[in-house]
C-alpha positions as CSV (number, residue, x, y, z in Angstrom):
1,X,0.3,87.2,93.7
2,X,2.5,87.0,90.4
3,X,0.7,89.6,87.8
4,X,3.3,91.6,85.8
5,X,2.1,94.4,83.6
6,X,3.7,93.8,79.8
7,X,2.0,96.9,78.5
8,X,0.5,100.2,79.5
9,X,-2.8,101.6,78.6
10,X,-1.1,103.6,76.1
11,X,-1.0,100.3,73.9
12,X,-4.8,100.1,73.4
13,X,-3.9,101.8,70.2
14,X,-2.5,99.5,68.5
15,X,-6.1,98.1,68.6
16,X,-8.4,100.7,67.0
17,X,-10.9,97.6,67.4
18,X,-10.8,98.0,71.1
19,X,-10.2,101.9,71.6
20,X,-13.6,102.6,72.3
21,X,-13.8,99.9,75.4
22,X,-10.5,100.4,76.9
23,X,-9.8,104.3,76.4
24,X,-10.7,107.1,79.0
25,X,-10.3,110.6,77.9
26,X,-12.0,113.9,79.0
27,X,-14.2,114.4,75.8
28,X,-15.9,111.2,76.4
29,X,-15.9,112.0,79.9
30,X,-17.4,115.5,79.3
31,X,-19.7,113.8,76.8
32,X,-21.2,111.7,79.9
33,X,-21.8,114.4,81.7
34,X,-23.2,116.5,78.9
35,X,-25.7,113.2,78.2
36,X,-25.9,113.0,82.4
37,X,-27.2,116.5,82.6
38,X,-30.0,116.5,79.9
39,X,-32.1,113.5,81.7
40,X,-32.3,112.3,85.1
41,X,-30.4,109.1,85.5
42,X,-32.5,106.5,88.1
43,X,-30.4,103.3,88.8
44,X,-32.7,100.6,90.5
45,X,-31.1,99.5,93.8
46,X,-31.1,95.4,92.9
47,X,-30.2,94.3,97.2
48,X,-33.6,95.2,97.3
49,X,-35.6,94.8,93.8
50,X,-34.1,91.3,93.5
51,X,-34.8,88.3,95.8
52,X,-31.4,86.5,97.5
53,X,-31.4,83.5,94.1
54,X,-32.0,85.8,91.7
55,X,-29.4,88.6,92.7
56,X,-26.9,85.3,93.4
57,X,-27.8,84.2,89.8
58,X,-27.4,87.6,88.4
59,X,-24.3,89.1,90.3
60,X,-23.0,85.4,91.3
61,X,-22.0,86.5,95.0
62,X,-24.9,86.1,97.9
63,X,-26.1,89.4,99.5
64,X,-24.3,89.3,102.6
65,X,-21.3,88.5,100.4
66,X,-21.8,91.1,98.4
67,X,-22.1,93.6,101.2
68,X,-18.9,92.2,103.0
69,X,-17.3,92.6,99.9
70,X,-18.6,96.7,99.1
71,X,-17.6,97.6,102.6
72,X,-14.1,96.3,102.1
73,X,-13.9,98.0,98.7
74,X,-15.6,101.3,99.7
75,X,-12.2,103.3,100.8
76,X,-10.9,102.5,97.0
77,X,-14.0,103.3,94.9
78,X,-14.0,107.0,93.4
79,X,-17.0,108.7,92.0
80,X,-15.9,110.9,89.5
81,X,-18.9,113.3,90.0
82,X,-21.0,114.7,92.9
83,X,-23.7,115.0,90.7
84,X,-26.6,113.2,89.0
85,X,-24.5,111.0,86.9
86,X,-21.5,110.0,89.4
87,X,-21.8,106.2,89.6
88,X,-22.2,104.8,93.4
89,X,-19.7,102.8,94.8
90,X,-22.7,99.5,95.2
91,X,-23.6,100.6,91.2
92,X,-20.2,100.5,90.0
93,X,-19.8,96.9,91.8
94,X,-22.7,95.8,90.5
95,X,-22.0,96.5,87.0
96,X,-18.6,94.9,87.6
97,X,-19.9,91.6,88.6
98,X,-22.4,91.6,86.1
99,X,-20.0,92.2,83.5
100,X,-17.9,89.0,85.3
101,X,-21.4,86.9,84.8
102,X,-21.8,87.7,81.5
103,X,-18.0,87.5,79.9
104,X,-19.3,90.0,76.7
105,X,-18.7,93.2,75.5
106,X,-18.9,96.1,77.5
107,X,-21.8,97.6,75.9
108,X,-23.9,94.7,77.6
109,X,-23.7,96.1,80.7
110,X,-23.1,99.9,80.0
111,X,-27.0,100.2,79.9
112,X,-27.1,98.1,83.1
113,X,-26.8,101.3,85.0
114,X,-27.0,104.0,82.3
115,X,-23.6,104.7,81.0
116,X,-21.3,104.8,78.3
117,X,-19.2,102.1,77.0
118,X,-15.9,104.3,78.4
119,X,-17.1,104.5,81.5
120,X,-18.3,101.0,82.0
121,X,-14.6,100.4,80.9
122,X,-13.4,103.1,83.3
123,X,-15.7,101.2,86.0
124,X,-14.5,97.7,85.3
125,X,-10.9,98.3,85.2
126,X,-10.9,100.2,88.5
127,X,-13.1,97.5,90.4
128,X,-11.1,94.7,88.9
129,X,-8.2,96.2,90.3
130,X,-9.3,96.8,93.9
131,X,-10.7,93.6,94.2
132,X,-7.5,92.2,92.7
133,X,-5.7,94.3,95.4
134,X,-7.4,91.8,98.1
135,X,-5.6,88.8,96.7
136,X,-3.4,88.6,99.4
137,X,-6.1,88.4,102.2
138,X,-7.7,85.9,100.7
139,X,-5.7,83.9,98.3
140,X,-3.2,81.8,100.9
141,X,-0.8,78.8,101.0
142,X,-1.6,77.0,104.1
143,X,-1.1,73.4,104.9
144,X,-4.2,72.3,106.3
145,X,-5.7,70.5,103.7
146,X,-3.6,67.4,104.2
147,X,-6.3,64.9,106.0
148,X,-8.8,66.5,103.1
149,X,-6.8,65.2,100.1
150,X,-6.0,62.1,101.5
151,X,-9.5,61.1,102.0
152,X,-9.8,61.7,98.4
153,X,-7.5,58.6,97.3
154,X,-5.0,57.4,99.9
155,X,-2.3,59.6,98.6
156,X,-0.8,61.4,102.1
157,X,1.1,64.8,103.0
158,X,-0.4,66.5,100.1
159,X,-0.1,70.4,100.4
160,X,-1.9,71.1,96.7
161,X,-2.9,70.2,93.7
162,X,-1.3,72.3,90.4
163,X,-1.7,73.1,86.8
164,X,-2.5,75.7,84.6
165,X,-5.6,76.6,82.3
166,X,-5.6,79.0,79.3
167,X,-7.8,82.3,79.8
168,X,-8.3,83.1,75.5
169,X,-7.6,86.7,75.0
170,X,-7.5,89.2,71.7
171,X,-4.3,89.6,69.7
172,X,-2.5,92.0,72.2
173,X,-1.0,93.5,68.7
174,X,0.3,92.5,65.5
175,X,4.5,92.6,67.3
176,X,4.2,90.3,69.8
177,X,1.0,88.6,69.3
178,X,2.4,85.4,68.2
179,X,3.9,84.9,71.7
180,X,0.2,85.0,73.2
181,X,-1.1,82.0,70.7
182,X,-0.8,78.8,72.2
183,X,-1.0,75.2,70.8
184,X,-4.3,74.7,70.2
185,X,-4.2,78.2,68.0
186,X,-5.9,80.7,69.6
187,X,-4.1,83.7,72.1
188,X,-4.1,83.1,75.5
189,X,-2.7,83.9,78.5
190,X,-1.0,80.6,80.6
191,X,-2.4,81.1,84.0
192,X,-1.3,78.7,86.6
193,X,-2.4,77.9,90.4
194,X,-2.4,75.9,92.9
195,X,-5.5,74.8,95.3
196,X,-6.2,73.2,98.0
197,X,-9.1,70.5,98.6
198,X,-11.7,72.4,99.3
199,X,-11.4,73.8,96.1
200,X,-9.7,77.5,96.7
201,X,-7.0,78.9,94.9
202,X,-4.1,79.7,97.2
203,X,-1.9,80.9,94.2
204,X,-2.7,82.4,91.0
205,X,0.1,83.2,88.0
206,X,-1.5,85.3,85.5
207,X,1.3,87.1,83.7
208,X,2.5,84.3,80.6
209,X,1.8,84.0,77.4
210,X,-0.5,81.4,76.0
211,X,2.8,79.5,74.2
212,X,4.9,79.4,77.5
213,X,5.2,75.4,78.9
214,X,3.7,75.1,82.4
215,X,7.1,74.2,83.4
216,X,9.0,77.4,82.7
217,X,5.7,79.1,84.5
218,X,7.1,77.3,87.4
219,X,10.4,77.3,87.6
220,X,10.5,80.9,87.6
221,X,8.0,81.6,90.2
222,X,8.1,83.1,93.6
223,X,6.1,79.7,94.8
224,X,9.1,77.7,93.3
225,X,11.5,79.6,95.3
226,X,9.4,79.2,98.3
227,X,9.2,75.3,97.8
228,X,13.5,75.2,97.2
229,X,13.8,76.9,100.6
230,X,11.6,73.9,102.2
231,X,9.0,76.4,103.6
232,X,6.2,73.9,103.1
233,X,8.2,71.5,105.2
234,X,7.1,67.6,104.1
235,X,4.2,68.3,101.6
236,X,4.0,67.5,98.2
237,X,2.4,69.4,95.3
238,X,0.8,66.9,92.6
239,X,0.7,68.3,88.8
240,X,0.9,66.3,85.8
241,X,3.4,65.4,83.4
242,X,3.6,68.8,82.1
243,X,6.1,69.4,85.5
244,X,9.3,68.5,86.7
245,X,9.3,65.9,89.6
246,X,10.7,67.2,92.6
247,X,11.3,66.4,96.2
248,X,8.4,69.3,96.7
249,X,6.3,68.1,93.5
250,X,4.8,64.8,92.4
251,X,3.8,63.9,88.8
252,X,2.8,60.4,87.7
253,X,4.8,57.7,86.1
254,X,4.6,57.7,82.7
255,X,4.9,54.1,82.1
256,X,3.6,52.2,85.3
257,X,4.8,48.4,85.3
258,X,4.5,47.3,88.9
259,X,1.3,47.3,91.1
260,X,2.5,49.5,93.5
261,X,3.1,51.9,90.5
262,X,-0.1,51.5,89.4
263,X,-2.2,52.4,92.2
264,X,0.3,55.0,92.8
265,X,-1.2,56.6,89.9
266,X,-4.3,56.0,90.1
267,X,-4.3,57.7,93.8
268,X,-2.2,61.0,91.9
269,X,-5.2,60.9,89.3
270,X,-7.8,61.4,91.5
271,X,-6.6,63.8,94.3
272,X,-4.7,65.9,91.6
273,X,-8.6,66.2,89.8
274,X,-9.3,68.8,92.2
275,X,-7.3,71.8,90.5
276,X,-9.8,70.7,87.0
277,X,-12.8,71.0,89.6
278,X,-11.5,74.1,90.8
279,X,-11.0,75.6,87.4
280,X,-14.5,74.4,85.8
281,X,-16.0,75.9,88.9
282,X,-14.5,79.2,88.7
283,X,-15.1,79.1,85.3
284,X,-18.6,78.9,85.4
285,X,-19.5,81.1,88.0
286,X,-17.7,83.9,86.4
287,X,-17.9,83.3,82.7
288,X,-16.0,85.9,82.0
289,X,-12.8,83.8,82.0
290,X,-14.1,81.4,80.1
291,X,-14.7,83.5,76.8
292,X,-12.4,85.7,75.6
293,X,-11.2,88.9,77.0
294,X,-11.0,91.5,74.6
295,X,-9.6,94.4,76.1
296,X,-5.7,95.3,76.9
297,X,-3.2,93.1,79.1
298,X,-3.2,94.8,82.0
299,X,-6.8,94.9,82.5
300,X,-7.0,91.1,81.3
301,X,-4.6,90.0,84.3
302,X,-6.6,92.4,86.3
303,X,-9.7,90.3,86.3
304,X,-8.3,86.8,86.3
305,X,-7.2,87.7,89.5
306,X,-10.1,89.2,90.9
307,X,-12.2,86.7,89.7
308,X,-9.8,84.5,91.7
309,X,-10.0,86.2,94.8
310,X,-14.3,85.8,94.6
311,X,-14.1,82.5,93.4
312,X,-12.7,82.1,97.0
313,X,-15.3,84.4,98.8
314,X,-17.5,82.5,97.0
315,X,-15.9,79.0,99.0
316,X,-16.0,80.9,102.2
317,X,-19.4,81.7,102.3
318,X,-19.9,78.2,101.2
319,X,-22.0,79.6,98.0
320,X,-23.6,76.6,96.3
321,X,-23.0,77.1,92.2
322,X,-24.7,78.8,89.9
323,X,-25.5,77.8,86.0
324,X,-24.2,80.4,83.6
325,X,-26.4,82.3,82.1
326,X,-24.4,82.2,78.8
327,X,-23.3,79.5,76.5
328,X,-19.9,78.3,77.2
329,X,-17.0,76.5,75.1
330,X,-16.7,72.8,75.2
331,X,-14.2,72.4,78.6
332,X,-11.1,71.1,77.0
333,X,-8.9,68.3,78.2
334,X,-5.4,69.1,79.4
335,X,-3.0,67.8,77.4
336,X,0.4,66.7,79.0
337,X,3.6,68.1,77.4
338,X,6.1,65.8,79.0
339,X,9.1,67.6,80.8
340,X,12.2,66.3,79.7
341,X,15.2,67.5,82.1
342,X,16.9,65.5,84.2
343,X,14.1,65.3,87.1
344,X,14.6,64.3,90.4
345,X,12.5,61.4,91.3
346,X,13.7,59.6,94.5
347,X,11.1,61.2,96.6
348,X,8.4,59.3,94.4
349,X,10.4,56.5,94.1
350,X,10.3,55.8,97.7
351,X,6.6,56.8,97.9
352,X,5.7,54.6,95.6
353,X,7.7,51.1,97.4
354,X,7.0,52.0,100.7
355,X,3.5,53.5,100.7
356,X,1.9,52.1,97.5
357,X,3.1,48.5,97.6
């Protein structure tokens, strides 16, 4: 996992727009319990109140996914009180994944389970983190999706499909903002990954600014290294004409002439589709990436990741998907910005006359 904090906590107050949903001090904290202590708080228990669709459609994991998921957690969750107010490990969960389903303002969800807005932020930003803490476990490179991706066009030896997707975000401040706006206009963080055909992530960047080209994403990550020291052996990585084509990583030909070229490209279309299924999927399961995060960086990177990591729980337990419960944007079209280096393309080149023709 490649997530690098650009700014601490401390930053939030730059953003006097945001203080109130990402700051944690001891007079709000006091507050709570003051608020805690004149009524007695009764959380509904919603493994049991719900039935299995509606908790799936509400928290987007099944039950027994859920549960798997709490037990793993429990060792990490605090309760900041032993008394009537302290939020349970299975509440504080809850109002995490809600908050993932609905992709709004914290406030939405404080009420969930009778809170403040600060400690629904409190709540979130330590969840995200422990499930983001998990990426390792179940965010993988393996090589086993080869057969898989070839059934999709013909192309062979594919390890994964790449490419990266904008998560929209607030100004992070007025200093360094412009480095966060991308080309379509709006602030963004660049978050790339790679997948494998059965649509899981098994790599997720989430540390660049919306203006960075996919490119310079790549070439200075860890999986870049890892594909220079031939650790994937023979497999190929397909990613658009955003990339540079490398032995390791196959875009398509920009201007195909020859029949063999063509089909070539028409095979690279369709099997590198996958990583745009796996994003709209995501996506709309956890809506929450699809909007736009307003709170600070490191809590932003924080649930990209996590939401990565359930997005692939989610595969495992072969969840079927489920419609947001929110209106979201228009998905927009990846645009190609062409890499213009000196690229090495004799691997494709001989893919493409003796496979394609």
């Amino acid at each position: 996992m490649e997530i690098s904090i650009f700014y601490s906590d401390s930053d939030d107050s730059d953003l006097e727009v945001l203080a109130q949903l990402s700051d944690w001090d001891t007079d709000s904290e006091s507050e709570d319990r003051h608020r805690a202590s004149s009524r007695k708080i009764r959380r509904l228990n919603y493994m049991q109140s719900l039935d299995d669709a509606e908790f799936m459609f509400r928290f987007r994991l099944s039950k027994p996914a859920f549960n798997s998921l709490l037990i793993k957690l429990m060792p990490f969750i605090r309760v900041t009180s032993t008394r009537n107010n302290g939020v349970s490990p299975l509440h504080q969960l809850l109002l995490t994944l809600r908050f993932y389903a609905l992709g709004t303002m914290l406030i939405s969800v404080a009420d969930f389970v009778g809170v403040s807005i600060s400690t629904a932020g409190r709540i979130v930003r330590d969840i995200s983190s422990a499930i983001a803490n998990l990426y390792d476990e179940y965010v993988v490179i393996h090589q086993q999706s080869a057969e898989k991706f070839y059934h999709i066009a013909g192309f062979p030896r594919v390890l994964a499909a790449i490419d990266c997707t904008h998560i929209r975000i607030q100004s992070p401040c007025h200093v360094i903002g412009e480095e966060f706006r991308n080309r379509k206009g709006y602030f963004s963080l660049n978050v790339q990954a790679i997948c494998d055909a059965d649509l899981k992530f098994m790599n997720v960047i989430a540390r660049w600014p919306g203006s960075t080209h996919d490119a310079t994403i790549f070439n200075n990550s860890i999986l870049r290294a890892q594909c220079d020291a031939g650790l994937f052996g023979n497999r190929w990585m397909l990613g658009d004409s955003a990339y540079p084509n490398r032995p390791y990583l196959l875009t398509p030909l920009i201007n195909p002439v020859t029949e063999a070229e063509q089909r070539y490209n028409e095979a690279h279309i369709k099997t590198r589709n996958i990583i745009e299924r796996t994003f709209g999927v995501w996506k709309r399961r956890f809506p929450v990436v699809a909007l736009t995060l307003r709170l600070s960086l490191p809590k932003v990177q924080a649930i990209i990741i996590a939401t990565a990591v359930l997005h692939n729980i989610c595969r495992n337990h072969n969840l079927e998907e489920v419609p947001s419960e929110v209106e979201l944007p228009i998905v927009e079209i990846n645009e190609d910005m062409y890499f213009s280096e000196v690229q090495d393309v004799s691997e494709r080149a001989a893919l493409v006359n003796n496979f394609f023709r």
